[in-house]
Structures are given as C-alpha cells and as structure tokens.
C-alpha positions in Angstrom: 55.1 -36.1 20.3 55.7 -34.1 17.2 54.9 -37.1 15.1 52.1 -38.0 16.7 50.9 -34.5 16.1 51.7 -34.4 12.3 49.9 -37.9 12.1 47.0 -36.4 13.1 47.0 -33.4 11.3 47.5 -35.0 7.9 44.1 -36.3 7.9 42.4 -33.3 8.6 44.6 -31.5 6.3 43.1 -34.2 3.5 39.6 -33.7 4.5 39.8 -29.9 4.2 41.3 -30.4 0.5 38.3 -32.8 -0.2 36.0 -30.2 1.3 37.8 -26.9 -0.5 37.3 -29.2 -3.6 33.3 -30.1 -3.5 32.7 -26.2 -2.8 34.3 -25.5 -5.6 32.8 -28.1 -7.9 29.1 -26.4 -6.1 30.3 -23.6 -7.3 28.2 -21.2 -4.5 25.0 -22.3 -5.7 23.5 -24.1 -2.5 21.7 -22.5 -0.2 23.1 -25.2 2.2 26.2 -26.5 1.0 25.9 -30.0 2.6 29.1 -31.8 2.3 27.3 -34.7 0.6 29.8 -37.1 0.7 28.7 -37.9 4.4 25.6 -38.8 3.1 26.9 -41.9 0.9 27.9 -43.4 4.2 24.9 -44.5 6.2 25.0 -45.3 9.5 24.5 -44.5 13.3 26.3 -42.6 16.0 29.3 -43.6 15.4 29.6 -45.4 12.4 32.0 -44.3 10.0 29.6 -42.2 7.7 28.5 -40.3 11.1 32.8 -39.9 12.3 33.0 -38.3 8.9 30.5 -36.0 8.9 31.6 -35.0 13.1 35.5 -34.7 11.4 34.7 -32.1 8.4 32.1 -30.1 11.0 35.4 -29.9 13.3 37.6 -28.5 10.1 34.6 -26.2 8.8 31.9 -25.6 11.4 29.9 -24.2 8.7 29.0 -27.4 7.8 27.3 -28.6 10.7 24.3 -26.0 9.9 23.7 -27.4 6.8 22.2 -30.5 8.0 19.3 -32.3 6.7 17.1 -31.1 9.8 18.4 -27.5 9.6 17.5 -27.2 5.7 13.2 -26.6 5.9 12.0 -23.0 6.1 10.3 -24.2 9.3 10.7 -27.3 11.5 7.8 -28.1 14.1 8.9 -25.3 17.1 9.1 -26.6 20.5 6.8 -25.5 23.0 8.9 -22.2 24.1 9.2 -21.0 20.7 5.5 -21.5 20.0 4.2 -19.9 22.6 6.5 -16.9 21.8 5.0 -16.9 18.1 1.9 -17.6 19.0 0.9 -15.5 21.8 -2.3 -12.9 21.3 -0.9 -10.3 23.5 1.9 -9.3 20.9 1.9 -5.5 21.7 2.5 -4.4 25.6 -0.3 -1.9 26.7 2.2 0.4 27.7 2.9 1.4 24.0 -0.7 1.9 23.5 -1.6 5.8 22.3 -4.7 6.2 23.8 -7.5 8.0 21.2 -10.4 10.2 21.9 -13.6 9.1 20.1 -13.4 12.4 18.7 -9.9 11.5 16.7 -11.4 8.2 16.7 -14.4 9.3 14.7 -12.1 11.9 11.9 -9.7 8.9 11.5 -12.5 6.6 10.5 -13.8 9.6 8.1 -11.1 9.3 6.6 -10.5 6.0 6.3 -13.6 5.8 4.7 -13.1 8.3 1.8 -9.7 6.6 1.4 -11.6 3.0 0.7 -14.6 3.8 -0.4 -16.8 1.9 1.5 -15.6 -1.2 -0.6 -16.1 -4.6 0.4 -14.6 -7.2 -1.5 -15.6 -11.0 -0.4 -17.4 -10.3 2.7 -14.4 -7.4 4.3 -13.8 -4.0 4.6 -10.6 -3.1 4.7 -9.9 -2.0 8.9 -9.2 1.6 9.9 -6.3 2.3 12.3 -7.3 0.5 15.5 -4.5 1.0 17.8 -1.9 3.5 17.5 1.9 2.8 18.9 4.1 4.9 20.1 7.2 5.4 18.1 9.2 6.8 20.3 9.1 4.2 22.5 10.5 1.9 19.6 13.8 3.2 19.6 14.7 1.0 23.0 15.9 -1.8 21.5 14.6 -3.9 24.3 11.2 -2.8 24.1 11.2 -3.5 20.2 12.5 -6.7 20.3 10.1 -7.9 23.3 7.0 -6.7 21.0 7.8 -7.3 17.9 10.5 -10.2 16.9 11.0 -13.9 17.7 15.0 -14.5 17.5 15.7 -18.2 16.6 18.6 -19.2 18.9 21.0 -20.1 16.1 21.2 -16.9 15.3 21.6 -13.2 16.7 20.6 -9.3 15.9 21.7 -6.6 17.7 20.4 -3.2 17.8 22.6 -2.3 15.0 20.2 -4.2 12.8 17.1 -4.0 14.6 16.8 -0.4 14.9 12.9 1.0 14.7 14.1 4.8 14.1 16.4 2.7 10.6 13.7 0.6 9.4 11.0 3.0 9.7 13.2 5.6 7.9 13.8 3.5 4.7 11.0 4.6 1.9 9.2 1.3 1.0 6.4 3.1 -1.0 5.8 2.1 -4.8 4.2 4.1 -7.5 1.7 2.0 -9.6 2.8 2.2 -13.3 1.4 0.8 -16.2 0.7 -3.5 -16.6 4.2 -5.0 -16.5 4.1 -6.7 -13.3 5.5 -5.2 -10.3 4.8 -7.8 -8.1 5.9 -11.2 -8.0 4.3 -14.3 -5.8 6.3 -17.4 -5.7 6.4 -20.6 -3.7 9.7 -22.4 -2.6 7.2 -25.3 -0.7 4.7 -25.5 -2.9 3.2 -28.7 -1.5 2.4 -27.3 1.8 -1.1 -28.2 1.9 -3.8 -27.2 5.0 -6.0 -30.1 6.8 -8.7 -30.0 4.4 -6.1 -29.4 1.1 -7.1 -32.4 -1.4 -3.9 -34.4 -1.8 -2.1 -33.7 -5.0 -3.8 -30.6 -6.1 -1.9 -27.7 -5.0 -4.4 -25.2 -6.2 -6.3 -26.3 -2.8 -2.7 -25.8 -1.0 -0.4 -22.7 -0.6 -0.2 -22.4 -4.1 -4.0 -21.7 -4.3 -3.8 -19.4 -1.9 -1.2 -17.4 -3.5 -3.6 -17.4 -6.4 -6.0 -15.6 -4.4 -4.1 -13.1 -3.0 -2.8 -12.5 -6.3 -6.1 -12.1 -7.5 -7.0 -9.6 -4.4 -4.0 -7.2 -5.2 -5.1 -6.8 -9.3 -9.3 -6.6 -8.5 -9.2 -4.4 -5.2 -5.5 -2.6 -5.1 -4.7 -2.2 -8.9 -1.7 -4.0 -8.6 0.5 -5.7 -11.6 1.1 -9.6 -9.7 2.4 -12.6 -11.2 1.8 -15.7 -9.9 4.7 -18.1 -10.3 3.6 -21.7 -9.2 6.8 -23.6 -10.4 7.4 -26.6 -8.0 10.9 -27.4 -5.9 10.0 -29.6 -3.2 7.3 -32.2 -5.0 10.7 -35.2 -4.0 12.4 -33.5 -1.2 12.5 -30.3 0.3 15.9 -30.4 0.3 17.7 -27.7 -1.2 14.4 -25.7 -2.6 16.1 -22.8 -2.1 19.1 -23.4 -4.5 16.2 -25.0 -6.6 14.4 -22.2 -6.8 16.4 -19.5 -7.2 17.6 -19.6 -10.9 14.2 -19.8 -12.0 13.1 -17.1 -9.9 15.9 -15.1 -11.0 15.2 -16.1 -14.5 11.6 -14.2 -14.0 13.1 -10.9 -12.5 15.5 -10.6 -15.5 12.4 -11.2 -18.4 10.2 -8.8 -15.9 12.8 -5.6 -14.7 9.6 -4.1 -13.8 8.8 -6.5 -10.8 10.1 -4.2 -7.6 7.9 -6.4 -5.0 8.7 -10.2 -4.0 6.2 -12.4 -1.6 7.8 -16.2 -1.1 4.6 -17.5 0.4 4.6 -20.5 2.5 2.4 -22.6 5.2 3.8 -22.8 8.5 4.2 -26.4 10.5 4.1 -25.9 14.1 3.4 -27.7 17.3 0.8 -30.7 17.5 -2.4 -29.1 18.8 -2.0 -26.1 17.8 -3.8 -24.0 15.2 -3.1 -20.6 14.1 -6.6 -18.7 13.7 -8.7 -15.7 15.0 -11.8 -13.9 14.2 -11.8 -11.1 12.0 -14.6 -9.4 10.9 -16.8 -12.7 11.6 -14.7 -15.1 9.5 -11.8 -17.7 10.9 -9.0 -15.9 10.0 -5.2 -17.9 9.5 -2.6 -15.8 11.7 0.3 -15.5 9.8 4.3 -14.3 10.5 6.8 -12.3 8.5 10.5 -14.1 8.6 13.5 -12.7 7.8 16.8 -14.3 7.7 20.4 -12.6 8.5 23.1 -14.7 7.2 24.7 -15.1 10.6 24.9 -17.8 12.7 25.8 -17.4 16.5 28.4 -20.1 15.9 30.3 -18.7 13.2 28.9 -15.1 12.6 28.4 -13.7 9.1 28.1 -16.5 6.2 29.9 -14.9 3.5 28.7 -16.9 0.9 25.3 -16.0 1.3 25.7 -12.4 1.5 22.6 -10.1 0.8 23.1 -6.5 0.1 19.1 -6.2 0.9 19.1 -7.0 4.1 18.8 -3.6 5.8 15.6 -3.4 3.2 14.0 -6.6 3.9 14.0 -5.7 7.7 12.6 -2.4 7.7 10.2 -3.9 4.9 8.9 -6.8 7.4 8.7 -3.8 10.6 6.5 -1.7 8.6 4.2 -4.5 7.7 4.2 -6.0 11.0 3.7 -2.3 12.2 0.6 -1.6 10.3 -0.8 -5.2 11.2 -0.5 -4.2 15.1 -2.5 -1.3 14.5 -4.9 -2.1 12.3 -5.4 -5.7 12.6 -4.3 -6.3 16.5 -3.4 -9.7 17.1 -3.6 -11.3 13.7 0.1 -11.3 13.5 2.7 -13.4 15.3 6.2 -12.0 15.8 8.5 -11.6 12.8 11.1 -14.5 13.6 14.1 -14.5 12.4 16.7 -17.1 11.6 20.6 -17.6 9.9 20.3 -18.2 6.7 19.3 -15.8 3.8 16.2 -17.8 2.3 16.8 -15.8 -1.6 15.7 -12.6 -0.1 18.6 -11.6 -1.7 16.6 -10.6 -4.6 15.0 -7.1 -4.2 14.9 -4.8 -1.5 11.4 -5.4 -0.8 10.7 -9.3 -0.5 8.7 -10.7 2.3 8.7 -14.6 3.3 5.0 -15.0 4.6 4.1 -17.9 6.9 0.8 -18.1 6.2 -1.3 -20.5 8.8 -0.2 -23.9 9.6 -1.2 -27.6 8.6 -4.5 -27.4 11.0 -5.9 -24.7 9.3 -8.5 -24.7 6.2 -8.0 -23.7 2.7 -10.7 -21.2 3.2 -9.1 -19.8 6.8 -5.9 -19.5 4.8 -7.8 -17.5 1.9 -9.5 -15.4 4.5 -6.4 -14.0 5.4 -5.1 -12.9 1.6 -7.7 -9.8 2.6 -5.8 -8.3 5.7 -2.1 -9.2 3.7 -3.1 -7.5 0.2 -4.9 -4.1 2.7 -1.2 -4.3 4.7 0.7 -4.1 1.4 -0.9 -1.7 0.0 -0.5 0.4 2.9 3.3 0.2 3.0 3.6 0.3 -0.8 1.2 3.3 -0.7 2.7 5.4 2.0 -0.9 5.6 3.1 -1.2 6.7 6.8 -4.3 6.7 9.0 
C-alpha cells in the first residue's frame, strides 16, 4: 500500500515543482495567474490537456479561478443575479426619512445657491430627494439587502461591510492647482453600445469617458486625464496585468492624481437594457464594483493584496449613498466579486459599470451628468 501511495504522490509532487516554477518565472504580475501550460494541450473533458488542468487545480486550487471564463470584469449574469442588479426598488421604504415640504423647500434653497441654477447639456444637477436613515445602516443585514450584490465566489462579512466604517473614512478632496487629480482609464476599451460604430472607440466606452472627463473640468473644476490606451483590442484576457504597468506608469509621472475611475460597459442578460428617465432624457443605470481578494474557496489571495481596500469600500458606499438620495433608482447594487481588479492603486478608485451593450452612445453620455454631480459630492464633502 505504501508504494502505491508514493507512486502516486510523486506525480503531484512534479506538478507542484512545475507550477512553483511558472509563478516564479510570472513573477506576480498576472492578475490571473493561469497555469498556461494547460492551455498547449487542447482537448475535451477528459482529454489529457483537460486531466492536467483538473490535477494542478487539485495541488493549487487557486488555479481553478483563474480560468478563461472567470477572467472578464463581467460575464453575462444569470437571471437571479440580474434581477438582484437590476431591480428599481433598491432602497426598502422602511429606511425612508420622511420630509416636510417645509425642510423640503430650505433644502432645495440651498441646493440652489450651492449650484447656481447651472444647467449644463440639458440637466440640473438634483437636490437631495430622499433622505436614509443612518442609523438603520449599521445592521449589517439591512445594508447588505439595500445596498450590495455579493457574487457567490466570494464573501464579506460585517467586518468589511460596515456602514458606521465606510461612512467614517474622509473621502473629500481639495481642488489645487492644474496637475491632474483625477485619472479616467479603460481596462475594456472596446466595449461598444448598440449603436457604437465598429472600430471607433470614441463612439464606445472610451468616448464616454471623454465626456465625463470633459463634464468634471467645464462644470466641477476638476484636473482629469483621460487615458485611452487599449488592452483588450486581441483578447480580453489578462487586461488587468496589461493594464497595470501603464497605469502605474501615469500615477508615478502625475503624483498629483489622488482619484481613479476604471470605466467600463456592463454585458448582461439577453433582453435586458439598463435605462431610466431622468430629467426627460434615457438615462444608462450604472453599478459601482468592488473586488475583495477573497474567494469562498480558498479565502484571502495573498498575491493580490490591496492595502486600499477598506478605502475603495467606503469610497463606492458614499457614492452609492448619495445616488439613492439624490438620484433614486439610477443605481444598481454595488456587486462585489474575488479578485482585486488594480484598485490597488489609490484609496479612492471606483470601477464604474456604466450601461450595457443595449444601450446608446448618447444614453451612456446621459449618464456622465448624474456620475460627475455624485463625485463631486463625495469629493466635496458637500451635504444637502
């Protein structure tokens, strides 16, 4: 028995020296360390390049959740998880703060000095519709129920999603001077929109990072630069590890840049399209993501640690926060998933999912005016 044992093991114990030996050759740079060598053997269930793969999943799990399928931002959601993101009725009335049209009228006073009556292409910036009770936050049943979509690969606890944490953490920004504080990126920067003209970005994602670029320097004052590089015009594949050096490369030539946005375009469920009416216009609905570096499989992925994390939670919340109030139902839940996506980078980076592939260009653009006002709020410290 004891040699049939040590036959066994040996192999194993050769495939874990082959793996150990490609991570070191990657060196941590993947996102998704894919143990590529799978790959150069094509086959079915069953075949020898698919008994390879199943054998280095069974000596490093890890490696099972770097598969091809598992490596886009967003995959097409099943019905359940749609329906979770895509629900209007986000916020329970039962955290609803009722306002007398007194308070209702001295809040919109205000709001009014604040913007100055400005409308910039056809829409005023909203005053506080809704207000939500705090206090009723801090269960973290009641939060999570409201406010987050929890991919099933992955898990939170209250020890991370804590309203009470991520409301305490300051997000504001001063404006200073015209180095850029602000950076807008794209890690799919061919998503396009059903009316996008194939092959030219500019009427794709990346346009529409252009706008609300544009938006946050015209209306807000803000410092933004607009990075268009490309890392998924072959393959998606691996954008991540793509993009990071480059966008790494930006935040060391620009130390002033304190604010990231990752902006994408969301694929989701045939027949379903991610709009609402806002001030008159079609409007793309749109979803913060965050990503926790924890799978419910193995736990915590040490090599993709991210000191920022708490941040880029409580950064999310207090957008998603001010959407509910001001701009009820324009939002979906903030979903989050396992891996870390290169928020990594600064304390305040949001990954947008901004509308999905039946939307326009011009839905898409409509909604740059809601994200720039929601930004500036939290970046402001502004409160109704």
């Amino acid at each position: 028995v004891k040699k049939t044992e040590n036959a066994v093991g040996r192999p194993k114990l050769l495939f874990l020296a082959v793996v150990c030996g490609l991570l070191l050759v990657d060196g941590g740079i993947n996102e998704f360390p894919v143990l590529t060598g799978a790959g150069a053997f094509p086959g079915e269930t069953g075949g020898f390049g698919w008994s390879f793969q199943q054998s280095m999943e069974e000596v490093v799990p890890l490696l099972g959740y770097g598969s091809l399928p598992e490596q886009k931002t967003q995959i097409a959601e099943d019905e359940t998880t749609c329906r979770t993101l895509t629900t209007e009725d986000l916020i329970s009335e039962e955290l609803l703060i009722s306002q007398s049209p007194e308070e209702q009228t001295e809040q919109d006073s205000e709001h009014a000095e604040q913007t100055n009556g400005v409308v910039v292409g056809g829409f005023q910036p909203a005053a506080r519709q809704v207000q939500i009770d705090r206090t009723q936050l801090t269960d973290y049943e009641t939060l999570v129920q409201n406010f987050y979509a929890i991919d099933a690969n992955t898990m939170a606890g209250s020890d991370q999603l804590s309203a009470e944490k991520l409301l305490g953490m300051d997000m504001t920004l001063a404006k200073e001077g015209e180095k850029p504080q602000i950076l807008i990126y794209h890690t799919h920067s061919q998503e396009a929109f059903a009316d996008s003209v194939p092959g030219d970005v500019n009427t794709g994602i990346v346009g529409v990072g252009e706008h609300l670029t544009q938006i946050l320097r015209e209306q807000y004052g803000y410092a933004v630069l607009h990075h268009t590089g490309e890392y998924d015009v072959e393959t998606r594949d691996n954008a991540y590890s793509r993009a990071l050096p480059a966008v790494e490369q930006i935040l060391t030539e620009n130390p002033s840049i304190q604010v990231i946005v990752d902006l994408h375009r969301d694929e989701v469920a045939e027949g379903t399209r991610l709009v609402t009416d806002l001030q008159g216009r079609p409007t793309a609905r749109f979803m913060f993501f965050n990503g926790l570096s924890r799978t419910r499989k193995t736990g915590d992925i040490d090599y993709l640690q991210n000191e920022n994390q708490e941040a880029n939670l409580a950064f999310s919340f207090q957008m998603q926060l001010k959407a509910a109030e001001y701009y009820p139902g324009l939002t979906r839940r903030i979903y989050i998933k396992q891996y870390r996506f290169n928020m990594h980078l600064k304390e305040r980076t949001l990954l947008i999912e901004l509308g999905d592939e039946n939307n326009t260009v011009q839905e898409a653009k409509n909604a740059c005016y809601p994200i720039a006002h929601l930004l500036d709020l939290v970046l402001s410290g502004q409160t109704p």
